[in-house]
Structures are given as structure tokens and as C-alpha cells.
N, C-alpha and C positions, 0 to 999 in steps of 0.2 A: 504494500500500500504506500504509496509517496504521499509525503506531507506537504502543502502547500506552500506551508513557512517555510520548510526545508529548501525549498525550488525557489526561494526567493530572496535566499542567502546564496545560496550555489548561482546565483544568476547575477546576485551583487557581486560577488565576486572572481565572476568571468567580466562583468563590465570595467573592472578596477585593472583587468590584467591587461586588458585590451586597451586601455584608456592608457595605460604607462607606456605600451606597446610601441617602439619605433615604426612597425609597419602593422599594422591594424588588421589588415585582411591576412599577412599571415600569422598571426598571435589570433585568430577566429579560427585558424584551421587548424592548427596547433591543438587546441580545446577540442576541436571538433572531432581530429583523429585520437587524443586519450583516453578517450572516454568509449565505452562499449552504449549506452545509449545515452542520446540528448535532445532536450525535450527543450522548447520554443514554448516561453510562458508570456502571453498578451491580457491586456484589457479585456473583457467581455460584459457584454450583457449580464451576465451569471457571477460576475467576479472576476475569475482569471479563466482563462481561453490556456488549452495543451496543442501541441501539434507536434507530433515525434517529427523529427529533424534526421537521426541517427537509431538505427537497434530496432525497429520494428520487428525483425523476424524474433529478438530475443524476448520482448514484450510477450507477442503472440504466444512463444513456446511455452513461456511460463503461464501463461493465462488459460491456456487450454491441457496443462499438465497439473497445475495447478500447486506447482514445487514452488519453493525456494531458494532460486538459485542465485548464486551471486551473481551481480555486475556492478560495474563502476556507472556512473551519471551524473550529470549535471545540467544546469538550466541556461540556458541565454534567453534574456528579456527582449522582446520583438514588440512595435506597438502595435501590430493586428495579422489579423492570419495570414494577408498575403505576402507577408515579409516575413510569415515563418515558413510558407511554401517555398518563399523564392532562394532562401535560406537553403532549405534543403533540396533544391533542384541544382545550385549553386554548386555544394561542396559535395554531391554524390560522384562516384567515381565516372570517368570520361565515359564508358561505355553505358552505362546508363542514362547519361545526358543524351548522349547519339541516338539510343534508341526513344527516345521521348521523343 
């Protein structure tokens, strides 16, 4: 279960690493590749807005096995879904982008 608060500390502090960052896009992909999944936390209607960015398959495995299992994660703060889509169309691997 992720905690909200949690996702919103892990998010301040991808914005602080990014922010000190000499080049900004690659200290985004840095975070992006350490982490086994990464979640895009926005505004919403409801509160706060999710959009898996990274790790969907490991999400899903756990969700339908219903385990345990460890992974690492973290949050980057996006102000609406469509820049947490573009986010992760962005830094998906080249051969995925092609095929889109």
C-alpha cells in the first residue's frame, strides 16, 4: 500500500536533487533509471492524481499475486497528467518510443 505523505516527501526530494542538478534532464533520468518503479504525483480533482511513469509490469505482478515483494520507488511531482504521460513516453526506452 503507498502512503501519500510518503510520495510526497520522495517527490520533494527528487525536486531538490534536480533543482541543484547542473543539467536537469539528466539528474531526471538518473532518478528515473534507480528506481524499479516511479510514480508521477499531480493535482486532482480527488486530491492527488498517480500515473506510473516506471514499473508497471512490477505493480501489476504484485497486484495480481498478491505478494510482497520488494522494490525500490519514488515520486516526481508533475502539475497534471499530461506531463506525467509525456514524462513517461519521454524516458521509456528508444524502442518503445518507435513503436508508439
Amino acid at each position: 500500500m503507498l502512503d501519500f505523505n510518503e510520495l510526497r516527501e520522495l517527490a520533494a526530494d527528487v525536486r531538490i536533487f534536480v533543482e541543484v542538478a547542473e543539467d536537469k534532464a539528466e539528474a531526471l533520468r538518473a532518478v528515473i533509471a534507480a528506481y524499479d518503479v516511479v510514480l508521477a504525483i499531480f493535482p486532482s480533482g480527488d486530491g492527488m492524481g498517480l500515473h506510473v511513469v516506471k514499473g508497471k509490469a512490477i505493480l501489476d505482478k504484485i497486484a495480481n499475486s498478491r505478494s510482497h515483494a520488494m522494490y525500490s520507488h519514488t515520486a516526481i511531482a508533475v502539475p497534471d497528467l499530461e506531463h506525467a504521460e509525456v514524462l513517461k513516453y519521454l524516458t521509456a526506452p528508444v524502442e518503445q518510443r518507435i513503436a508508439a
